[in-house]
VEXTI-527634 format. One record per residue (C-alpha): residue number from 0; x, y, z. Coordinates in pm, 1 decimal, padded with zeros to 6 digits, always signed. Layout:
<domars>
<domar num="NUM" px="X" py="Y" pz="Z"/>
...
</domars>
This chain:
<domars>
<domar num="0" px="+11408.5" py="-02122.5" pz="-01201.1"/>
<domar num="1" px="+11201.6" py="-02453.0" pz="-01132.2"/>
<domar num="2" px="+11533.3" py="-02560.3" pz="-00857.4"/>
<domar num="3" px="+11449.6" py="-02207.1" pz="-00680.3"/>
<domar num="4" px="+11115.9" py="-02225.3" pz="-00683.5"/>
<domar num="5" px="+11054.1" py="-02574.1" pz="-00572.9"/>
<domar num="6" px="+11321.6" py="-02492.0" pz="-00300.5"/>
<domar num="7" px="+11600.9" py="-02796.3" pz="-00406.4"/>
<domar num="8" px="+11837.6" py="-02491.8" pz="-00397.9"/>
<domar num="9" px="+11917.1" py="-02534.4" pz="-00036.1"/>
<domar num="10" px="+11931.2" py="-02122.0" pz="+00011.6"/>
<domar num="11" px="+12268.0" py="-02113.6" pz="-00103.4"/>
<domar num="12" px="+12437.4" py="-01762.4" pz="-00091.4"/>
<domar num="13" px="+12494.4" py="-01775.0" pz="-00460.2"/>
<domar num="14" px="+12115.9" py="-01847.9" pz="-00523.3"/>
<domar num="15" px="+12008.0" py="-01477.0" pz="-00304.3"/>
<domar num="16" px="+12303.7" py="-01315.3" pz="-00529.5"/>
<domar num="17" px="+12188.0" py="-01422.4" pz="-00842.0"/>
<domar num="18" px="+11804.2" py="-01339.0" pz="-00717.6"/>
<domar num="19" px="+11924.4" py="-00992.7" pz="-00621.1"/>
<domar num="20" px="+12094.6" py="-00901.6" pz="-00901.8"/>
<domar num="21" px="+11839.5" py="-01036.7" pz="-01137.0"/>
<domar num="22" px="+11583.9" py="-00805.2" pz="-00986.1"/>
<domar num="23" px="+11825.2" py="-00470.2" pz="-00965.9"/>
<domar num="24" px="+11879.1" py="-00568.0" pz="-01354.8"/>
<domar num="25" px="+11497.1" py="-00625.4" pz="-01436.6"/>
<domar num="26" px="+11422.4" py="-00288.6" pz="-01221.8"/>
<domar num="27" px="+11697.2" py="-00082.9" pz="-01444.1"/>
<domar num="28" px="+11512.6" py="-00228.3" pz="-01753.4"/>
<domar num="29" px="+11183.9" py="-00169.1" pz="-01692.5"/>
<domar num="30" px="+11302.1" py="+00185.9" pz="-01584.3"/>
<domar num="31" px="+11427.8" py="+00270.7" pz="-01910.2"/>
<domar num="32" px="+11148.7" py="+00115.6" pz="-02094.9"/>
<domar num="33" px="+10870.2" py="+00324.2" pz="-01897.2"/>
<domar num="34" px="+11061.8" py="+00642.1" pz="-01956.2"/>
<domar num="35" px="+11143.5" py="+00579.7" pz="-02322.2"/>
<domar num="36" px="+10707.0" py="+00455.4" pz="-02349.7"/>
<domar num="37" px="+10698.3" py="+00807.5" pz="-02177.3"/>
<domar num="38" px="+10871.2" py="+00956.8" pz="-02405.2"/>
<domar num="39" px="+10709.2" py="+00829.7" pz="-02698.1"/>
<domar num="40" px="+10395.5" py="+00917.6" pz="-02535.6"/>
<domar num="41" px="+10448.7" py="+01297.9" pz="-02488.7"/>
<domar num="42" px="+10609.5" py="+01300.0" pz="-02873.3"/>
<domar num="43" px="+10297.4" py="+01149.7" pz="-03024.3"/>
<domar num="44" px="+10182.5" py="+01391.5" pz="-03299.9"/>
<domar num="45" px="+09835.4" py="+01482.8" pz="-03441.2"/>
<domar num="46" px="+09788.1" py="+01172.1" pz="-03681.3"/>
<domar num="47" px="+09743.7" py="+00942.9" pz="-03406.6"/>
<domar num="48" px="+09358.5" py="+00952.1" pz="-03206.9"/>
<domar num="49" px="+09290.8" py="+01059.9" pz="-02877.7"/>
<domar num="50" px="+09228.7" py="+00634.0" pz="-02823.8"/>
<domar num="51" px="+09592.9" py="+00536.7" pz="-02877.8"/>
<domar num="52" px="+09704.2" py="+00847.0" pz="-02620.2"/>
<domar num="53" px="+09496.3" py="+00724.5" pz="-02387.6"/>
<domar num="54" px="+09644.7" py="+00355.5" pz="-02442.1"/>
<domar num="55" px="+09997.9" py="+00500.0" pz="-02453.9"/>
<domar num="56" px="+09913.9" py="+00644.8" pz="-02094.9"/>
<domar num="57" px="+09810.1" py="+00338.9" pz="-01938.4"/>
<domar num="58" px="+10130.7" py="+00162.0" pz="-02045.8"/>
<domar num="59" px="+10338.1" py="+00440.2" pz="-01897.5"/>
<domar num="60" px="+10128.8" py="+00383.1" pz="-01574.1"/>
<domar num="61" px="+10153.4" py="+00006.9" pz="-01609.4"/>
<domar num="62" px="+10546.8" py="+00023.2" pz="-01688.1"/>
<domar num="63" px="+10551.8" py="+00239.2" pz="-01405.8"/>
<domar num="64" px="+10369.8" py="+00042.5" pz="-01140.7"/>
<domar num="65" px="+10562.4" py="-00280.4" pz="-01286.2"/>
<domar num="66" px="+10909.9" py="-00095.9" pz="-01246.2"/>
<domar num="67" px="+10831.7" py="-00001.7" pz="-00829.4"/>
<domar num="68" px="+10724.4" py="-00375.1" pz="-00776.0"/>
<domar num="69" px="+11077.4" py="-00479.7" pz="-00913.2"/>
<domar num="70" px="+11280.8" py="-00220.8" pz="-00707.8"/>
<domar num="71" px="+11082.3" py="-00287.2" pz="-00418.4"/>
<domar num="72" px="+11153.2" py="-00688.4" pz="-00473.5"/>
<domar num="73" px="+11497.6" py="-00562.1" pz="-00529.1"/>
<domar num="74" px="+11561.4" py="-00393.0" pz="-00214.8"/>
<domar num="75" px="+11389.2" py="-00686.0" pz="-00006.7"/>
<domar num="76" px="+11622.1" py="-00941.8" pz="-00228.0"/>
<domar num="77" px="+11928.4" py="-00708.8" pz="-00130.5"/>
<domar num="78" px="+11828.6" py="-00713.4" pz="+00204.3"/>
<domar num="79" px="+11806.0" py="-01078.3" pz="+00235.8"/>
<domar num="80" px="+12153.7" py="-01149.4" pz="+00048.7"/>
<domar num="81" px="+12371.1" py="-00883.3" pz="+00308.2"/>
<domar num="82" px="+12148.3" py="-01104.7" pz="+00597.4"/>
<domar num="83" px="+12275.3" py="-01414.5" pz="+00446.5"/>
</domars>
């Protein structure tokens, strides 16, 4: 990670794979972990308060917003390891 970001790399092809596929594997992750948060969100039952539903919905936001970063970073990565 500190070789990439420093740039001592060189911009080898097998640096953009492993980039690309890190972020189409992060962006499957977070996926399933916003819909499963979602999930537990909707199932909450009447013992917990109205503060930890409206918690649970801004980590299902969060986990959302987090999840289109990494697929967007994913596409661009994609996009720069077919140009490459």
């Amino acid at each position: 990670m500190v070789m990439y970001i420093i740039g001592t790399h060189g911009g080898e092809t097998s640096w953009i794979t492993l980039d690309a596929a890190y972020h189409c594997v992060a962006a499957l992750f977070y996926l399933s972990a916003s819909v499963l948060e979602a999930l537990a969100t909707i199932t909450m039952f009447d013992g917990f308060t109205y503060r930890h539903y409206h918690e649970n919905i801004a980590a299902v936001v969060f986990a959302y917003v987090a999840t289109l970063l990494y697929v967007i970073h994913a596409v661009f990565s994609l996009i720069r390891w077919k140009s490459s």
